[in-house]
C-alpha positions as CSV (number, residue, x, y, z in Angstrom):
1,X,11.8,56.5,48.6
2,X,10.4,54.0,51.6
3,X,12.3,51.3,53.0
4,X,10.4,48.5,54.4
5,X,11.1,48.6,58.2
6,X,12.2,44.8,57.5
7,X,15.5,45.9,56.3
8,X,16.1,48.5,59.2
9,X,15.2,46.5,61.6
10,X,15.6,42.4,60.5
11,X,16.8,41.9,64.5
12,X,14.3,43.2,66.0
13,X,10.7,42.9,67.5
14,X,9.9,46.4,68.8
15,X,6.4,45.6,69.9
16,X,8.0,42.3,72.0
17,X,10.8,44.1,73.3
18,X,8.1,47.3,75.0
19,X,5.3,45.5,75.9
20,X,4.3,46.9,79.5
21,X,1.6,44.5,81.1
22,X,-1.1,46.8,83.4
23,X,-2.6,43.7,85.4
24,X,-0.5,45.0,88.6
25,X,-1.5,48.6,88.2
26,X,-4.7,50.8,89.1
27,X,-7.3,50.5,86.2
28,X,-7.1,52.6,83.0
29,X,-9.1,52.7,80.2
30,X,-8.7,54.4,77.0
31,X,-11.2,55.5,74.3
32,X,-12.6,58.3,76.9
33,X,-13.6,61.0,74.6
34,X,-17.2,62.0,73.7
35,X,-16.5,61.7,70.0
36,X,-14.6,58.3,70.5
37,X,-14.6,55.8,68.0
38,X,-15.7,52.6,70.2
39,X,-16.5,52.6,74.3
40,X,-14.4,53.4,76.7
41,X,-12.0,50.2,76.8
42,X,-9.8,48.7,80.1
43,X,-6.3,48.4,79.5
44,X,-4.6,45.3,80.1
45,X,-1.4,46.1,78.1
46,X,0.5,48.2,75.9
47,X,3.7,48.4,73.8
48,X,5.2,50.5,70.8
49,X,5.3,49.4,67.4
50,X,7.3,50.6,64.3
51,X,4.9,51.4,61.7
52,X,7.1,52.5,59.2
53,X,10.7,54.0,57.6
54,X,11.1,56.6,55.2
55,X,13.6,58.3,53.8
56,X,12.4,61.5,51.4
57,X,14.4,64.5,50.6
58,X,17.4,63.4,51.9
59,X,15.7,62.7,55.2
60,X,15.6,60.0,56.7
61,X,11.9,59.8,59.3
62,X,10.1,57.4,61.2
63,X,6.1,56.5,62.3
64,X,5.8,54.6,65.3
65,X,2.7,54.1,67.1
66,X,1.5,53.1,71.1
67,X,-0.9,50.2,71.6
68,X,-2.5,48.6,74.1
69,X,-4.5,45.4,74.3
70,X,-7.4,45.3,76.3
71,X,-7.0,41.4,77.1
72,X,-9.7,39.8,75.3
73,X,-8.1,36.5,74.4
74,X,-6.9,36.7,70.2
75,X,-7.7,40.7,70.1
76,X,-5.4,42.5,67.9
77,X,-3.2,45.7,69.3
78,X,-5.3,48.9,69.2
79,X,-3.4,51.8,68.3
80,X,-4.1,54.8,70.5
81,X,-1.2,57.1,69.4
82,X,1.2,57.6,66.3
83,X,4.3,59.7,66.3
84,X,7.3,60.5,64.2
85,X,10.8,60.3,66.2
86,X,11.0,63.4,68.1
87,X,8.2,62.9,70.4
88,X,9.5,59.7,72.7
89,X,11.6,61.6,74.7
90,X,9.3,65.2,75.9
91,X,7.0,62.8,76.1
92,X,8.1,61.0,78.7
93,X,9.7,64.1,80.5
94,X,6.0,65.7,80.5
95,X,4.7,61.9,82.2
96,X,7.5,62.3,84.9
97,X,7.2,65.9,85.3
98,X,3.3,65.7,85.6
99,X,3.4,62.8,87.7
100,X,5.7,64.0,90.2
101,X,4.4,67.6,90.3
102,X,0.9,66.6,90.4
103,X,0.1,69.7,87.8
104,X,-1.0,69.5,84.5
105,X,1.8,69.8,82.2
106,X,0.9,70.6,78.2
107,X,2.7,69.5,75.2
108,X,2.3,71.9,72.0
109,X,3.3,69.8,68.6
110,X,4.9,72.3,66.3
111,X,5.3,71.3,62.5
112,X,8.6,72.6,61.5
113,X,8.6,75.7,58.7
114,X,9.9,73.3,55.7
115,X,7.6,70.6,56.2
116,X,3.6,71.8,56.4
117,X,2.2,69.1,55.8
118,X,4.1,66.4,57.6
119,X,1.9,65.5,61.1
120,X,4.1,64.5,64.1
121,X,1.3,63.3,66.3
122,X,-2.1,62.0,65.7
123,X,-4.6,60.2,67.5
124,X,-6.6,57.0,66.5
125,X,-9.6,57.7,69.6
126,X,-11.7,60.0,67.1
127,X,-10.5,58.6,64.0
128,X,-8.2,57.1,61.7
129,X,-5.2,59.4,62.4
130,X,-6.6,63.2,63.3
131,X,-3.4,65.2,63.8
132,X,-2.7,66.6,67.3
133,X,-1.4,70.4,68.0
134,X,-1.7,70.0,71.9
135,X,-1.2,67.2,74.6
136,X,-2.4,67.5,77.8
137,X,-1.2,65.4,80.6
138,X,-3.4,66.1,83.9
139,X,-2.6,63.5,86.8
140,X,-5.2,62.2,89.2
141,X,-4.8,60.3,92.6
142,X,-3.4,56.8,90.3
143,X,-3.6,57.8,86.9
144,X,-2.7,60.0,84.5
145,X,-4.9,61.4,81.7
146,X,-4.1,62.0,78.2
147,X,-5.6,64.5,76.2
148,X,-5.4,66.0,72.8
149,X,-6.6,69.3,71.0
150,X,-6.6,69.5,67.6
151,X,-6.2,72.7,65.1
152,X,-9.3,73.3,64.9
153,X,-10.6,72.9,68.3
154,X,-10.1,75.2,71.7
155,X,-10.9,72.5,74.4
156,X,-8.7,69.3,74.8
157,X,-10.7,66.0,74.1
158,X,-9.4,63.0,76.7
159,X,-8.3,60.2,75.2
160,X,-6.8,57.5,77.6
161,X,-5.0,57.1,81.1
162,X,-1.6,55.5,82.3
163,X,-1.0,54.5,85.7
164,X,1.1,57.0,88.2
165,X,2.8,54.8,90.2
166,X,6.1,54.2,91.4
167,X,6.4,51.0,89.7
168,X,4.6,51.9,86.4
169,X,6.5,55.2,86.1
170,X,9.9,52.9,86.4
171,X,9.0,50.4,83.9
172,X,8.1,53.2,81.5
173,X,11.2,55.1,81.4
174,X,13.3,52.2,80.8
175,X,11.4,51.1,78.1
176,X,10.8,54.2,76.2
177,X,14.5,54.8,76.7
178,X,15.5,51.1,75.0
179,X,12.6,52.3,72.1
180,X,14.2,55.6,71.7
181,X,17.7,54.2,70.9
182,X,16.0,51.3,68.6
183,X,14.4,53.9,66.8
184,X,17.7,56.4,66.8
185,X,19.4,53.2,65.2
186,X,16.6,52.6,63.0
187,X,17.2,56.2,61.4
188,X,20.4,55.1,61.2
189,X,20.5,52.3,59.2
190,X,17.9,54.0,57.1
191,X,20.1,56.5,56.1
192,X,23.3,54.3,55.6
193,X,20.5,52.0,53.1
194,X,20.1,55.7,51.0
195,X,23.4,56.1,50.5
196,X,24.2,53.0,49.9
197,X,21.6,53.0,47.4
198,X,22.3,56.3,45.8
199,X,26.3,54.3,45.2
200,X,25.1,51.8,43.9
201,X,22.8,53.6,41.2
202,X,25.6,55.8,40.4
């Protein structure tokens, strides 16, 4: 069963509510792979979005993706990154920890045993959703570069940067930290809708 994120989340505008202008910041681009799908892009912006809810198995999961704009006037958000609920959080451990210990710090995305085939991380650079097994986070003098590695690949492919300072680093934690409890809640209400559901059809 899907519920529409509508019903989970009627109140609120995740992609509003995260949006971290880059104006102020040291330049990034993303789209830095060889393989990439389009030129390497500047970023002027980027937020999270909520892509979708499901609830399957008695289970309730989440898809949520990172954008950015590039601040063409009218341009559309470019997804860069989708992810199920668990990644938020090491995530932004591995940006602060990389950050401060200017060391690259790397991310392996398992899949857990009962689920094969569900992906937890994918990239839109290369394509329209190529499943990650390794992030790579390797910080420079004012920015920090993303990579990826997929299963079958042995070197990491780079895929965009984020800014390093101060400032940035700030703003970044305290909005993944207000997406991570929307989401939480979002799971939530998810749930609460299935059994509510599953009552009523009884």
């Amino acid at each position: 069963m899907m519920l529409h994120p509508a019903n989970a989340l009627s109140d609120r505008n995740l992609e509003a509510c995260t949006t971290l202008s880059l104006k102020r910041e040291p330049a990034c681009f993303s789209f830095l792979s060889s393989r990439a799908a389009v030129p390497p892009q500047a970023i002027d912006s980027l937020n999270l979005d909520l892509a979708s809810v499901d609830y399957f198995n008695g289970r309730a999961s989440l898809w949520a993706t990172l954008d950015i704009r590039t601040g063409t006037p009218g341009e559309a958000p470019i997804s860069l990154l989708g992810f199920d609920e668990t990644f938020l959080r090491p995530f932004t451990r591995a940006l602060i920890e990389a950050s401060a210990s200017r060391t690259p710090y790397r991310m392996t995305i398992t899949r857990t045993p009962n689920e094969p085939v569900r992906q937890r991380v994918v990239e839109y650079v290369t394509g329209s959703g190529v499943a990650l097994v390794e992030v790579v986070l390797t910080p420079q003098d004012n920015v920090v570069v993303i990579s990826g590695r997929t299963e079958d690949e042995t070197e990491v492919e780079s895929l965009f940067q984020l800014p390093r300072t101060d400032s940035f680093l700030r703003a970044f934690v305290k909005m993944t930290g207000q997406a991570d409890q929307a989401l939480q809640e979002t799971l939530q209400t998810s749930e609460r809708l299935a059994r509510d559901g599953r009552r009523g059809a009884a």
